[in-house]
Backbone as CSV, one residue per row, in Angstrom:
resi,resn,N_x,N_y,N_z,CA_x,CA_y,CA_z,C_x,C_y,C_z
1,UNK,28.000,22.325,-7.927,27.439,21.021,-7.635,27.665,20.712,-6.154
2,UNK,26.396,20.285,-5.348,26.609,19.971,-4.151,27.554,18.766,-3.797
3,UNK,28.096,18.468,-2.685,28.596,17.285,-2.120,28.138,15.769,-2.416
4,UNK,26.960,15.999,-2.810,26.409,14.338,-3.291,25.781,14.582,-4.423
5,UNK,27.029,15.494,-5.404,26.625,15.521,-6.772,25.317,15.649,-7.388
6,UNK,24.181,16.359,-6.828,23.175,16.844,-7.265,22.795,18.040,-6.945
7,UNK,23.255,19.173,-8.379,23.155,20.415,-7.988,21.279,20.798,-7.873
8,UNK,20.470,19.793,-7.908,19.038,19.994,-7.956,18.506,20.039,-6.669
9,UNK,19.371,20.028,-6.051,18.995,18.810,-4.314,18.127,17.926,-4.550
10,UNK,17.441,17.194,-3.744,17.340,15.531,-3.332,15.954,15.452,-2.116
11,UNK,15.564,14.865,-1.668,14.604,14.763,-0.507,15.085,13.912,0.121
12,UNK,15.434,14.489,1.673,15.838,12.705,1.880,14.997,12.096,3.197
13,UNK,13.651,12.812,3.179,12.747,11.860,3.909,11.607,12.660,3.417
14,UNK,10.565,11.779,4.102,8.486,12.184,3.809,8.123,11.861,5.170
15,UNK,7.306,12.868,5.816,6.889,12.586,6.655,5.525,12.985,6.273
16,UNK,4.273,12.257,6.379,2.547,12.389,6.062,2.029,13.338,7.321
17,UNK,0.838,14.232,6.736,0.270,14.780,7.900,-0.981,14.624,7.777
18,UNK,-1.789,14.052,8.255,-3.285,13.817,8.189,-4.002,14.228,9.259
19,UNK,-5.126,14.521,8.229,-6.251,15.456,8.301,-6.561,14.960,9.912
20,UNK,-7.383,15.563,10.265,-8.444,15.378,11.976,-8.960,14.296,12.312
21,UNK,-9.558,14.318,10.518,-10.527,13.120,10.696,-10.221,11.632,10.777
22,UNK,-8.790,11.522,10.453,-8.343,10.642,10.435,-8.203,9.499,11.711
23,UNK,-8.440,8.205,11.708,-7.830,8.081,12.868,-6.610,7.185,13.257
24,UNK,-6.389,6.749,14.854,-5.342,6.029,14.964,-4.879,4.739,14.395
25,UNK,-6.138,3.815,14.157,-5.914,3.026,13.705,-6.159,3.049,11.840
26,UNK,-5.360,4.047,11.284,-5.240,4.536,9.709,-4.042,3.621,9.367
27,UNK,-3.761,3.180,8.460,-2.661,2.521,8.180,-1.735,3.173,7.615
28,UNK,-0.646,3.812,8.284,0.273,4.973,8.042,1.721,4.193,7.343
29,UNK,1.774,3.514,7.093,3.354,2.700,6.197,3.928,2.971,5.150
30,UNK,3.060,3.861,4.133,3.096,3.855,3.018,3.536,5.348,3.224
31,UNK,4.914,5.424,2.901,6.074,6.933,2.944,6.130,7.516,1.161
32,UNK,5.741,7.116,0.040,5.952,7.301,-1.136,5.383,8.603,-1.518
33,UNK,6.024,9.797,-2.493,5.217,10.819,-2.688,4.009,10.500,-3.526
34,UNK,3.258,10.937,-3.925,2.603,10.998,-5.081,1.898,11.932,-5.570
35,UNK,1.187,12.078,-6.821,0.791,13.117,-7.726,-0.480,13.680,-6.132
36,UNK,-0.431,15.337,-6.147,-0.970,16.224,-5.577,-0.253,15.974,-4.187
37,UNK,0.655,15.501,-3.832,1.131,15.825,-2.459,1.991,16.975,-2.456
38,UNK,2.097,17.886,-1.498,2.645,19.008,-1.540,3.676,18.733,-0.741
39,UNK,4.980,19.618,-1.280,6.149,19.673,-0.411,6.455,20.883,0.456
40,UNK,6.247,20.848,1.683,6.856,21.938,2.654,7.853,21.884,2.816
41,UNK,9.246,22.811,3.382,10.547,22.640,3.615,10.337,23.094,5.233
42,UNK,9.711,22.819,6.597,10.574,23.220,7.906,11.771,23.409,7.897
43,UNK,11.603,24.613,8.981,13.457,24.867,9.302,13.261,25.355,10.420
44,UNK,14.439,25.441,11.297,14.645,25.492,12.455,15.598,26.659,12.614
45,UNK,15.172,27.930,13.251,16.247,29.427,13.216,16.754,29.249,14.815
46,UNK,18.447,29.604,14.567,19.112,30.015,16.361,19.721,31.071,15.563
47,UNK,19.620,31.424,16.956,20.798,32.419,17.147,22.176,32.489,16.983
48,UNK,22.804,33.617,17.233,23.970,32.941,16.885,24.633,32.777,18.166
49,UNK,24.065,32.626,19.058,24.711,31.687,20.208,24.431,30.580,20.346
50,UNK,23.441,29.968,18.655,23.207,28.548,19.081,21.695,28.406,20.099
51,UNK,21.060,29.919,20.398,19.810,29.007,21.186,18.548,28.716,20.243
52,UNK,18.079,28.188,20.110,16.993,27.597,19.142,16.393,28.998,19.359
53,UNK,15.369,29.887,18.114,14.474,30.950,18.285,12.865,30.866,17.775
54,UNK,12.653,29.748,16.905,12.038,29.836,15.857,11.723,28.864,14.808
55,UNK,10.526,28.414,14.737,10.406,27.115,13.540,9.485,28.106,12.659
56,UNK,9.828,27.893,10.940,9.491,28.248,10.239,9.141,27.634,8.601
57,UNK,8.440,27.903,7.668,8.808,27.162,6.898,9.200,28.013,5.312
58,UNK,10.059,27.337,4.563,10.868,27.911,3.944,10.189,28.140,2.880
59,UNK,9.443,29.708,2.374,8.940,29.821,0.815,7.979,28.996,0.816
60,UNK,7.242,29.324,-0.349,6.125,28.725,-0.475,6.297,27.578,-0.696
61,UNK,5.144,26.008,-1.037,5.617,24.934,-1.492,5.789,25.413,-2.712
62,UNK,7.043,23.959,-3.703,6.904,24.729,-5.104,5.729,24.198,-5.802
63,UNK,5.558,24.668,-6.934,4.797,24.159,-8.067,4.935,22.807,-8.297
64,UNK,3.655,22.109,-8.737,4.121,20.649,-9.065,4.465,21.003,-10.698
């Protein structure tokens, strides 16, 4: 069991990515998942001296 007692892990933010067509004035406030949103995991690879090498993303999304 992890440190904050959920051996399932947790999400602990949403960030939205919209399409092209979208534009600036879209009303972006609304952070909630919902049915067909997909989850990516980014990650960030260093070295082991610590210099950043590499952004990647982790495995496929899962299955809903």
């Amino acid at each position: 069991m992890g440190k904050r007692g959920n051996p399932y892990g947790y999400v602990t933010g949403v960030q939205s990515v919209y399409s092209e067509r979208e534009t600036e004035t879209t009303a972006k406030s609304d952070s909630a998942l919902r049915e067909g949103d997909t989850l990516e995991f980014p990650c960030d690879g260093y070295g082991y001296g610590g210099t950043y090498q590499d952004s990647f993303l982790l495995g496929p999304p899962p299955l809903p």
